[in-house]
C-alpha positions as CSV (number, residue, x, y, z in Angstrom):
1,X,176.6,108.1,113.8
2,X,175.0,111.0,112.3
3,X,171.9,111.1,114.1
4,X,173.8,111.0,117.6
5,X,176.4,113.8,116.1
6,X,173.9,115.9,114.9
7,X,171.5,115.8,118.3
8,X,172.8,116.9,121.7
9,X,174.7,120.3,122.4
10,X,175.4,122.6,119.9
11,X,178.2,122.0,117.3
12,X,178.6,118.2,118.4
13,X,178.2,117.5,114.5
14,X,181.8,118.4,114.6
15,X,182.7,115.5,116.8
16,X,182.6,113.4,113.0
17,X,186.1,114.6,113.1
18,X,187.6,112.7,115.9
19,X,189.8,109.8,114.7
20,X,187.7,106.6,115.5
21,X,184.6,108.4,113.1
22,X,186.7,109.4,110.4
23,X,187.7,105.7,110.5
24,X,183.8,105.0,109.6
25,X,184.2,107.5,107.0
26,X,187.3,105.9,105.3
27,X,185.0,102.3,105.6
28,X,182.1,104.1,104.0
29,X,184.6,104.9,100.8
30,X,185.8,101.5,100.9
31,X,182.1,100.1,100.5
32,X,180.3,102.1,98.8
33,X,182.4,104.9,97.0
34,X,182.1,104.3,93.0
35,X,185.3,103.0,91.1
36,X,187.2,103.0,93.8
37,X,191.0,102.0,92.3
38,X,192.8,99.3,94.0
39,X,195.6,101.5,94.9
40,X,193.1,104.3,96.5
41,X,191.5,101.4,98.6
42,X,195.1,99.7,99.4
43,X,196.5,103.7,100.8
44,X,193.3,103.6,102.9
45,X,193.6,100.9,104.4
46,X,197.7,101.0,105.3
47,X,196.2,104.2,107.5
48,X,193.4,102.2,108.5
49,X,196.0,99.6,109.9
50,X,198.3,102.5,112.0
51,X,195.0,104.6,113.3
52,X,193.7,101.1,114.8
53,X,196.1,101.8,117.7
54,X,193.7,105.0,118.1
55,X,190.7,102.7,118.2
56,X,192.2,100.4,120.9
57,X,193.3,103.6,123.2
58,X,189.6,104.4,122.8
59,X,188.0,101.5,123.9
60,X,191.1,100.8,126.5
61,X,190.7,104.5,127.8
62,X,187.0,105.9,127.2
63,X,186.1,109.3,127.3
64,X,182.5,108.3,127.5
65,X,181.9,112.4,129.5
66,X,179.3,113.5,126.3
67,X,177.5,110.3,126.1
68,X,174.2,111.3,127.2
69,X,171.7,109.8,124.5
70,X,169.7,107.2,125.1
71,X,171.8,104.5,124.3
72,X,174.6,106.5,123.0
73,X,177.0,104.2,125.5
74,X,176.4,100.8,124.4
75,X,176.5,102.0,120.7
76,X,180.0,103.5,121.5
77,X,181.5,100.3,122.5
78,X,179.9,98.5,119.7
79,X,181.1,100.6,116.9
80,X,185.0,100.4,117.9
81,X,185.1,97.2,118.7
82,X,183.5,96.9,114.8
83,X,186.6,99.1,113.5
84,X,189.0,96.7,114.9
85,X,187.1,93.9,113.1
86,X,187.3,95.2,109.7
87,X,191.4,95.6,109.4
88,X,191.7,92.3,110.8
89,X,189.4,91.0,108.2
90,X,191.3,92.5,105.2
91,X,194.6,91.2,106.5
92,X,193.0,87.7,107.1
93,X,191.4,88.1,103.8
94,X,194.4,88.9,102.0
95,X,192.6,92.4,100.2
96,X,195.7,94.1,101.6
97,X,199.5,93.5,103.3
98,X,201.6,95.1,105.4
99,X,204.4,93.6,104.0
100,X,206.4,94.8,100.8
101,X,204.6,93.4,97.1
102,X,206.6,90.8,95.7
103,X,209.2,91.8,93.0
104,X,208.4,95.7,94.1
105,X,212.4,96.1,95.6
106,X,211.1,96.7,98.7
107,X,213.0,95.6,102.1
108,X,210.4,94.3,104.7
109,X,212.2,97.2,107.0
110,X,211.8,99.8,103.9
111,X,208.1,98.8,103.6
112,X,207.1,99.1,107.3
113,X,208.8,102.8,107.6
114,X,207.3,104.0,104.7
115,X,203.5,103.4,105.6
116,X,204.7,103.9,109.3
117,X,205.7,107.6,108.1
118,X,202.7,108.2,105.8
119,X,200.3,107.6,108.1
120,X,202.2,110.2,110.8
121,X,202.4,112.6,108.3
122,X,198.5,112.0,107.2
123,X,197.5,112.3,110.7
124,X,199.7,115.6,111.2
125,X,198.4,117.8,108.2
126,X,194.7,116.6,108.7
127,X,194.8,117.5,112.8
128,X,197.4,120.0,112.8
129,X,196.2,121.9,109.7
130,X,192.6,121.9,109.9
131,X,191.2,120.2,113.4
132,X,193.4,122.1,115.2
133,X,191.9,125.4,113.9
134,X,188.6,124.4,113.8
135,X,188.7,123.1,117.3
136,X,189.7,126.6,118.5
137,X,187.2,128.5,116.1
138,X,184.4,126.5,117.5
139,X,185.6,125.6,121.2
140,X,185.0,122.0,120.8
141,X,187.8,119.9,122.1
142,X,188.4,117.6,119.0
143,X,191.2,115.2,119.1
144,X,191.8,116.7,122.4
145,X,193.1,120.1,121.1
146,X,192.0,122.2,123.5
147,X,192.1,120.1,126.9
148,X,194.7,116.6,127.5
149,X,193.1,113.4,126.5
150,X,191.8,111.1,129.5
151,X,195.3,108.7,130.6
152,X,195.9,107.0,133.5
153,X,197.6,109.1,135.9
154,X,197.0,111.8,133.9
155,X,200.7,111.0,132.3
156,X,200.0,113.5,129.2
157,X,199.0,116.6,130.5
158,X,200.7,120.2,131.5
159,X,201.5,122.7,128.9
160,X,203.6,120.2,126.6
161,X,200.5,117.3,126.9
162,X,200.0,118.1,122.6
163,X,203.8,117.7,121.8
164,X,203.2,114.3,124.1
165,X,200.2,113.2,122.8
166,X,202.2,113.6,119.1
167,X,204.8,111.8,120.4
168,X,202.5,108.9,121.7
169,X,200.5,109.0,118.8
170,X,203.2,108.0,116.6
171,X,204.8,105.7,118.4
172,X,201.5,103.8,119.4
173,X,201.0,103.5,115.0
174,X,205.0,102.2,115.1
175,X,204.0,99.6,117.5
176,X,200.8,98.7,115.9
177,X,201.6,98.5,111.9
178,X,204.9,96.2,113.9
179,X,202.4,93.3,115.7
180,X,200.4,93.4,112.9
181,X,202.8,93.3,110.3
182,X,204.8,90.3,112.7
183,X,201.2,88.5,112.7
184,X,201.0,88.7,109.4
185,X,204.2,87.3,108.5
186,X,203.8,84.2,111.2
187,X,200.4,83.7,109.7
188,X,201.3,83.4,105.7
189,X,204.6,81.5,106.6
190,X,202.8,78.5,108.1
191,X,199.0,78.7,106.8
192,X,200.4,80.1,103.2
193,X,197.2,83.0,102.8
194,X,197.3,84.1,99.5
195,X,197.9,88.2,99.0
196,X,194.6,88.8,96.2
197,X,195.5,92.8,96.8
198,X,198.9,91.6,95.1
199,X,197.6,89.6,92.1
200,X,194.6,92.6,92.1
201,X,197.6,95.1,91.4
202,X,199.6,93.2,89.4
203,X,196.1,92.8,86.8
204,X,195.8,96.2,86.9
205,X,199.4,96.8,86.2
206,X,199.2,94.4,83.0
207,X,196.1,96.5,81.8
């Protein structure tokens, strides 16, 4: 990733900051950050789950306009459909849930809302705060700050499109974190997966 970011027209470096590469950057702390705490790695990858709605517009929609590397194409098609491999892995694993711990109090509906808003209000303060501003310091159109994202039709666009793409955005992680939470559910009723990330948490708790 960084040798296509940092090669090409000038400031492209700052392209590390669109959402499907700071999803590598999240997986690069869940790997090979030291000491990691269960609880650090669980947050990460509840927002993991919601931004993989982000990874699927990608690959269903792709804005594929920079990709002039040799090579640069087929290696952007192999690396999100790789980021929609590893939360499926974890859920089928059992290293995390989106469903509410056992004994934690927690409704099912309680759960879903809370990660649901936590990863809106992640996404907001990261893109609105600082992308945002650094997208109009440098020119570069990251996260599609500057010009509307590619859709069919052109549906979000005009002088709204960034209140719309919000608005999509957070209803794209609502519908997400709900199939995936549904699958899950369906899958531990009848196959009866085991939740580790719960017994993991529950050690920790008793240390």
């Amino acid at each position: 990733m960084i040798m296509y970011k940092s090669t090409g027209y000038s400031g492209k470096l700052l392209m590390i900051a669109m959402p499907c590469n700071v999803l590598w950057c999240l997986a690069f702390a869940l790997s090979f950050y030291p000491n990691l705490s269960t609880h650090a790695s669980h947050i990460i990858c509840q927002l993991w789950i919601s931004y993989t709605s982000l990874t699927i517009a990608a690959l269903a929609i792709p804005d594929t306009s920079d990709l002039v590397l040799p090579f640069e194409l087929p290696y952007f098609f192999i690396m999100h459909w790789l980021l929609l491999f590893f939360p499926i892995y974890y859920l089928c694993s059992g290293k995390v849930s989106t469903l509410p711990f056992p004994n934690s109090g927690e409704t099912y509906v309680s759960s879903f809302f809370k990660w649901w808003s936590f990863s809106c209000i992640m996404f907001g303060i990261f893109y609105v705060t600082i992308i945002t501003p650094l997208s109009l310091y440098s020119g570069i159109n990251l996260n599609y700050m500057l010009n509307p994202p590619p859709t069919p039709g052109n549906i979000i666009s005009g002088p709204n499109y960034r209140l719309m793409s919000c608005a999509g955005t957070s209803l794209s992680f609502l519908f997400i974190r709900a199939v995936m939470s549904l699958a899950e559910l369906i899958l531990r009723l009848v196959f009866n997966c085991p939740f580790s990330v719960h017994a993991e948490l529950r050690k920790k708790k008793a240390t």
